[in-house]
Structure formats: structure tokens, C-alpha cells
N, CA, C and O atoms as a GROMACS GRO file, in nm:
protein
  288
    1UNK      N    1  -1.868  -8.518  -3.920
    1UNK     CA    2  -1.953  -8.494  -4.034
    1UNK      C    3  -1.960  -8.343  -4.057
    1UNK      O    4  -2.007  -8.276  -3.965
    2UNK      N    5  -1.910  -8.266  -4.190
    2UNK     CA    6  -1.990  -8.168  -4.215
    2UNK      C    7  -2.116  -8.151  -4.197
    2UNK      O    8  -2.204  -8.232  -4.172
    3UNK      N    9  -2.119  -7.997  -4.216
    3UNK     CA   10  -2.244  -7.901  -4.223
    3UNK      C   11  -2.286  -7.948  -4.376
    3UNK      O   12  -2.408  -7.942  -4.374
    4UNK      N   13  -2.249  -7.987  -4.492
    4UNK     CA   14  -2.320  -8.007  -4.594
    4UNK      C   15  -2.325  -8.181  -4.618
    4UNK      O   16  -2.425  -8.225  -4.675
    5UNK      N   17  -2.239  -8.259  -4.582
    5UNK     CA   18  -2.264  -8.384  -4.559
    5UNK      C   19  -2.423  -8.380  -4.459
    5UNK      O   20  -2.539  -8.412  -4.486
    6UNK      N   21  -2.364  -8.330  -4.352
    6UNK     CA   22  -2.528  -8.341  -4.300
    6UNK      C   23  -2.655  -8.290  -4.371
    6UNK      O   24  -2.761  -8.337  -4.327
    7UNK      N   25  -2.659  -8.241  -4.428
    7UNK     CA   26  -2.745  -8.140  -4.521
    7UNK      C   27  -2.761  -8.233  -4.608
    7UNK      O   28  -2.873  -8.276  -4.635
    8UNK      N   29  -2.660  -8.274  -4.659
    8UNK     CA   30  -2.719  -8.372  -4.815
    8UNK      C   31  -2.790  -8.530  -4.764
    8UNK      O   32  -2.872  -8.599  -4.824
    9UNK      N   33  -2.719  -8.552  -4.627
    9UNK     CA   34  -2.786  -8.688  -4.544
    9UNK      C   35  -2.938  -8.659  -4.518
    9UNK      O   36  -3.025  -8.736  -4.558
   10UNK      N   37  -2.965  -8.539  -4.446
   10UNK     CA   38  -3.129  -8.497  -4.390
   10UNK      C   39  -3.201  -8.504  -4.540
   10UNK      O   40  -3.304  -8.570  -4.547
   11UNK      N   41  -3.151  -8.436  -4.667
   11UNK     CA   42  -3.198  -8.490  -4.811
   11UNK      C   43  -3.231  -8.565  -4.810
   11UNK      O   44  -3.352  -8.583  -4.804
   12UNK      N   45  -3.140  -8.663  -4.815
   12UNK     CA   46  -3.172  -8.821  -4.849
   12UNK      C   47  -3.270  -8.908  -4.817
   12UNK      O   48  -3.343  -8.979  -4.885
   13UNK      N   49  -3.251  -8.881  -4.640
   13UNK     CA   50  -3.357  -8.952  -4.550
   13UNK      C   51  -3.482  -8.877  -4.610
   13UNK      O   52  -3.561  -8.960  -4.656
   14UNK      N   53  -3.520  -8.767  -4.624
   14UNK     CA   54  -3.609  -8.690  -4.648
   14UNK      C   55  -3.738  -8.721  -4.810
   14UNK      O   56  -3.856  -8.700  -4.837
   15UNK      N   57  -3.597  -8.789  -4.886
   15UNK     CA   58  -3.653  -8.848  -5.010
   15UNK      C   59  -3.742  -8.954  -4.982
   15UNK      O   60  -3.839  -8.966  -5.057
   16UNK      N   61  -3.731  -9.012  -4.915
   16UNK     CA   62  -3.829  -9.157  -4.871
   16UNK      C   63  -3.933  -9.140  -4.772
   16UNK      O   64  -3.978  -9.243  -4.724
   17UNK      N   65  -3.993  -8.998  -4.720
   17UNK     CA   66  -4.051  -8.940  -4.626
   17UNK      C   67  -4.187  -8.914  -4.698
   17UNK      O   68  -4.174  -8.921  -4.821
   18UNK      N   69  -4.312  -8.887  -4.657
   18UNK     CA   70  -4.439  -8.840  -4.716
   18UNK      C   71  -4.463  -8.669  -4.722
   18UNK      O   72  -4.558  -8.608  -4.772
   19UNK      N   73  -4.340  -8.614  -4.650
   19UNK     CA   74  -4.318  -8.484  -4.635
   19UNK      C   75  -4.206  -8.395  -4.697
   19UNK      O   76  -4.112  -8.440  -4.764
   20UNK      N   77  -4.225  -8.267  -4.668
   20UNK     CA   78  -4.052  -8.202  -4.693
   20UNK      C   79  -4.073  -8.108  -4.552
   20UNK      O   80  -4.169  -8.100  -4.474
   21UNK      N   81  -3.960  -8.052  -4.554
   21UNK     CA   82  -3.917  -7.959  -4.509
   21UNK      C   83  -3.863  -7.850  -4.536
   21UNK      O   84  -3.766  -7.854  -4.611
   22UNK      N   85  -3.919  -7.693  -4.474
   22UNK     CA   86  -3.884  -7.585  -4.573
   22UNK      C   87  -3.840  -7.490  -4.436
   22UNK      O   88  -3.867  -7.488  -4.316
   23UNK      N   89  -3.754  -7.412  -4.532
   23UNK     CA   90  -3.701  -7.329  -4.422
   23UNK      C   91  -3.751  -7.136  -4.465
   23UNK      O   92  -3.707  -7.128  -4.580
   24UNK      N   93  -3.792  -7.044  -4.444
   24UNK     CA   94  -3.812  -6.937  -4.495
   24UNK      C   95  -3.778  -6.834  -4.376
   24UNK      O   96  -3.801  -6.850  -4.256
   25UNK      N   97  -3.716  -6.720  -4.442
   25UNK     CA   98  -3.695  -6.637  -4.322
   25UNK      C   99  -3.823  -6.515  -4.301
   25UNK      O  100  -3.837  -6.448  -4.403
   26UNK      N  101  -3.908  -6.482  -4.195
   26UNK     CA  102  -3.993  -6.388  -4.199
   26UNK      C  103  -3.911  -6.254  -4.213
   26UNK      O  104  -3.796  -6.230  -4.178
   27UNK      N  105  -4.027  -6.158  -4.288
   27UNK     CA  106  -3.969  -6.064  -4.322
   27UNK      C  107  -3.957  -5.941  -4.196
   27UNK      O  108  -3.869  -5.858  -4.173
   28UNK      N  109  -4.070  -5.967  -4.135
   28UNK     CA  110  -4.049  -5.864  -4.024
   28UNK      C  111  -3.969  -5.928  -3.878
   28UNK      O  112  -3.884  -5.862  -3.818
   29UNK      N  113  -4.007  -6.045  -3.843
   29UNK     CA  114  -3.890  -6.057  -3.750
   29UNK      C  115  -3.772  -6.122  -3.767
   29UNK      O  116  -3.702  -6.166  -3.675
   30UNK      N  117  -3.732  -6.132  -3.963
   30UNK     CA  118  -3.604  -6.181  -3.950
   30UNK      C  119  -3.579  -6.323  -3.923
   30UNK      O  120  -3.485  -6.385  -3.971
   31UNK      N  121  -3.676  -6.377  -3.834
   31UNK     CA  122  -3.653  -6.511  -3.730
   31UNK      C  123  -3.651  -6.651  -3.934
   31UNK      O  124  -3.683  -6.642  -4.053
   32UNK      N  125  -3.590  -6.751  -3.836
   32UNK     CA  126  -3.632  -6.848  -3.948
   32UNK      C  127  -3.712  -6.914  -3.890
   32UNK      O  128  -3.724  -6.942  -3.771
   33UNK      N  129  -3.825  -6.962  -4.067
   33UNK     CA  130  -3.960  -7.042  -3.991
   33UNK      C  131  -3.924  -7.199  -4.031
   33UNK      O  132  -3.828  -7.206  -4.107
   34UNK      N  133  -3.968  -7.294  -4.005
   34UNK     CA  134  -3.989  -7.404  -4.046
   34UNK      C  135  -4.079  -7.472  -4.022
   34UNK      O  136  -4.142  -7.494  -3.919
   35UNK      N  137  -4.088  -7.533  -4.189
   35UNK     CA  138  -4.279  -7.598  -4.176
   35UNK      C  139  -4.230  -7.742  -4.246
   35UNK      O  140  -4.144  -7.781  -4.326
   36UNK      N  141  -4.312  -7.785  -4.186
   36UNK     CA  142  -4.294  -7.950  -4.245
   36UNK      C  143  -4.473  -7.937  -4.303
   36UNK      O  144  -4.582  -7.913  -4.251
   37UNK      N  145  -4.402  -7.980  -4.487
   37UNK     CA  146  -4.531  -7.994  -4.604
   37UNK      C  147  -4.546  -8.109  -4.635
   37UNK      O  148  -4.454  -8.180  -4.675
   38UNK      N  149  -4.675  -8.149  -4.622
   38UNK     CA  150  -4.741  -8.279  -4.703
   38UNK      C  151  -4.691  -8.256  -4.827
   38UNK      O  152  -4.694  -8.141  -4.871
   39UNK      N  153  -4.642  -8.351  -4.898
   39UNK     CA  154  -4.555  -8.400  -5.007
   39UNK      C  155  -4.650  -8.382  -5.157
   39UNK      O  156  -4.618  -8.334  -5.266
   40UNK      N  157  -4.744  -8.427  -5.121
   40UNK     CA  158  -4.875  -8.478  -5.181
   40UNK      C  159  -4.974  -8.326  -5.197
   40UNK      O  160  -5.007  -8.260  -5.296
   41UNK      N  161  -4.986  -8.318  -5.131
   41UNK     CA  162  -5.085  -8.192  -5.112
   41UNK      C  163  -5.078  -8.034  -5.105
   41UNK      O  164  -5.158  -7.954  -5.154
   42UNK      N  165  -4.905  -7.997  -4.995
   42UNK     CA  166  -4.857  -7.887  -5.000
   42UNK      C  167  -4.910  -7.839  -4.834
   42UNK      O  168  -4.864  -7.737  -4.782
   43UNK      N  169  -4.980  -7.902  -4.784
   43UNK     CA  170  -5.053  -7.861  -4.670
   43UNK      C  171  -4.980  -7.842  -4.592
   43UNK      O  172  -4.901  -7.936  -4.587
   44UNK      N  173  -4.952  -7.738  -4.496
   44UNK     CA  174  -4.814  -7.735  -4.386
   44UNK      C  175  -4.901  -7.818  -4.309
   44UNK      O  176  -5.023  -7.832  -4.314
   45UNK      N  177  -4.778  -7.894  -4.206
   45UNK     CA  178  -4.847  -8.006  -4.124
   45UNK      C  179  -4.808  -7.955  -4.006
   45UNK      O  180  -4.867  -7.990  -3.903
   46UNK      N  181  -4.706  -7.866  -4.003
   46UNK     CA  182  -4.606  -7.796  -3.891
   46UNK      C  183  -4.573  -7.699  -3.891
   46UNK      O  184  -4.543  -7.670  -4.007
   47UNK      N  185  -4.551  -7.590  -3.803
   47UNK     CA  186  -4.451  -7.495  -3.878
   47UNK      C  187  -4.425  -7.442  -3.706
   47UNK      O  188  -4.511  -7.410  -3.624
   48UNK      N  189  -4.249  -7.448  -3.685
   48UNK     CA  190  -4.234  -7.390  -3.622
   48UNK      C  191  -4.152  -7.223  -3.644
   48UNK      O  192  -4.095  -7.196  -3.750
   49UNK      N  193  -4.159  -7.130  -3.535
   49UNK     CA  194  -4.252  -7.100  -3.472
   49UNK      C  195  -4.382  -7.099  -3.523
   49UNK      O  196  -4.406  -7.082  -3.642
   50UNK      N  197  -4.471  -7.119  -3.431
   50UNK     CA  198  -4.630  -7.134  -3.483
   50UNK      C  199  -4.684  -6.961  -3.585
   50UNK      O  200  -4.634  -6.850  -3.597
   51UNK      N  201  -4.786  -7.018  -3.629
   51UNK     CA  202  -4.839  -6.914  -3.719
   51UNK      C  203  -4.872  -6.767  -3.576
   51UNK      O  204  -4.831  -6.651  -3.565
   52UNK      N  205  -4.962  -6.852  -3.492
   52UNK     CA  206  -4.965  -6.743  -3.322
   52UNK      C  207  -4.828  -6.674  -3.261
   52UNK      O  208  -4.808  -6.561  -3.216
   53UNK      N  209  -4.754  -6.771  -3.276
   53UNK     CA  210  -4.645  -6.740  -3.206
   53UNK      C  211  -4.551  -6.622  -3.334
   53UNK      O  212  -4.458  -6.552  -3.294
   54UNK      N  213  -4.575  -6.621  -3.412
   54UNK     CA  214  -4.506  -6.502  -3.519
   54UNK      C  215  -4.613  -6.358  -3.504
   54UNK      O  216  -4.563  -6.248  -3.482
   55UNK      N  217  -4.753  -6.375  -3.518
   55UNK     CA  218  -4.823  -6.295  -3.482
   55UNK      C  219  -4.786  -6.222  -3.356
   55UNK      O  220  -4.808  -6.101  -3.363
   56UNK      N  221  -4.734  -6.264  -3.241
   56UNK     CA  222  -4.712  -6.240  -3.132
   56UNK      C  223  -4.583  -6.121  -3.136
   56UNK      O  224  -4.572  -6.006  -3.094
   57UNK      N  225  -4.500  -6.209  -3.206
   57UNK     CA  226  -4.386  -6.158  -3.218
   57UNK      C  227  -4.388  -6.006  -3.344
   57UNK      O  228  -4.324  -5.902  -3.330
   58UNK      N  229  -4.463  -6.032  -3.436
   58UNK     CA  230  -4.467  -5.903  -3.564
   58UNK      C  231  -4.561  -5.744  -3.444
   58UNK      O  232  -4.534  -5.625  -3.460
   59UNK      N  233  -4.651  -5.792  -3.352
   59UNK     CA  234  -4.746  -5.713  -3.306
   59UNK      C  235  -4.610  -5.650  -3.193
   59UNK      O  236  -4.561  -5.537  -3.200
   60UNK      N  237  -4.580  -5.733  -3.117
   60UNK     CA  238  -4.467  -5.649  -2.995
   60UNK      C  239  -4.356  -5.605  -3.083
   60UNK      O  240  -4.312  -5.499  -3.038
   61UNK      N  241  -4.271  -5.656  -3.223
   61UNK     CA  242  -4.244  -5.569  -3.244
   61UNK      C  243  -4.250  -5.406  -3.320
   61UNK      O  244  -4.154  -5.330  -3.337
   62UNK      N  245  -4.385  -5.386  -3.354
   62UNK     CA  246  -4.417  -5.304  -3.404
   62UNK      C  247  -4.480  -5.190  -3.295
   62UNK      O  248  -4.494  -5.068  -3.311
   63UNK      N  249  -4.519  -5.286  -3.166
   63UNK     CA  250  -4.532  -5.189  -3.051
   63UNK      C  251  -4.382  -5.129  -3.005
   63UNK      O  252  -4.381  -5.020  -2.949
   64UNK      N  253  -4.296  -5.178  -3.020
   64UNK     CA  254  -4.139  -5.175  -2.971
   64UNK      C  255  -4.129  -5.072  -3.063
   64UNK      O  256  -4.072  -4.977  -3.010
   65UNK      N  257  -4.166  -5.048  -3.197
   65UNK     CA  258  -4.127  -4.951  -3.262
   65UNK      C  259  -4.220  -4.792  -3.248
   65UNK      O  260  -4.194  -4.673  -3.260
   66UNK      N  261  -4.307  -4.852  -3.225
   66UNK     CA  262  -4.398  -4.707  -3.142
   66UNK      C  263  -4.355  -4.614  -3.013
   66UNK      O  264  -4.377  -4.496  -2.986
   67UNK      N  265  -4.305  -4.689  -2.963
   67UNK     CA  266  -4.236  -4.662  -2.848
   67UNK      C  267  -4.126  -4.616  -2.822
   67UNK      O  268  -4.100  -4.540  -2.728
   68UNK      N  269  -4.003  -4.682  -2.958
   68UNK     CA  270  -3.916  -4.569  -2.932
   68UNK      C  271  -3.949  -4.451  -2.993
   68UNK      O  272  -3.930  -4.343  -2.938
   69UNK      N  273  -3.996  -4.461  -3.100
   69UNK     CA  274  -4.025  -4.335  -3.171
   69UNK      C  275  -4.096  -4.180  -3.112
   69UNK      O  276  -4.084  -4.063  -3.149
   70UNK      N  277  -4.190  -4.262  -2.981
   70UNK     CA  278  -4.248  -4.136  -2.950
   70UNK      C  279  -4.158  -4.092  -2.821
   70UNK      O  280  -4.174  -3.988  -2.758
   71UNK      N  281  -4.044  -4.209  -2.791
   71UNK     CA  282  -3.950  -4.168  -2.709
   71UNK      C  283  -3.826  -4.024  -2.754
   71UNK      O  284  -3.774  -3.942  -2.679
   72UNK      N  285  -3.815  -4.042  -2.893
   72UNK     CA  286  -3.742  -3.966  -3.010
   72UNK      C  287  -3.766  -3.876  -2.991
   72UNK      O  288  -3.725  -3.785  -3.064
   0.00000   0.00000   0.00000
């Protein structure tokens, strides 16, 4: 199976689901997020990495950037 056969299959199944699935890339760590949305409502029901777990990650790297800088 392709990479877009699979892609248009996870669609499909996805059409008959009470949800979607979204993919977004954060801007400061780059990382991709994914949240699974109530269909109906918009409500994220999921999102990995967690909303904590990106916080985690935007704060060390902005300490990472303090650090080299005063290393400079």
C-alpha cells in the first residue's frame, strides 16, 4: 500500500467516525501535534503531544537558547 492510498483509506474510515483528525506543526518546536476533534463541536478530545508536554518543551527550549547565548 502507498503512503497516499493509506492516507486516502485513514479518510475514508475517518468519514464514518464522530471525530477528525488534525495534524499542525508547532511553531517553536517545529514538532508535529495531533489532536483528535469532536466532529460536532470542534472540542479537541486529544492532542498528542499534550498541551503540558509542549509547554515543557517551548520553556527548555528557550532556556537552551539562554544558555548558549550567554555562552557566546
Amino acid at each position: 500500500m502507498t503512503e497516499d492510498t493509506a492516507i486516502q483509506h485513514l479518510k475514508d474510515l475517518l468519514r464514518t467516525t464522530a471525530f477528525n483528525v488534525e495534524f499542525e506543526i508547532d511553531q517553536d518546536t517545529h514538532r508535529v501535534i495531533t489532536k483528535v476533534v469532536d466532529k460536532d463541536t470542534g472540542d479537541v478530545i486529544r492532542q498528542l503531544p499534550s498541551e503540558e508536554v509542549m509547554r515543557i518543551a517551548n520553556a527548555l527550549q528557550k532556556a537552551q537558547g539562554l544558555f548558549v547565548h550567554q555562552e557566546a
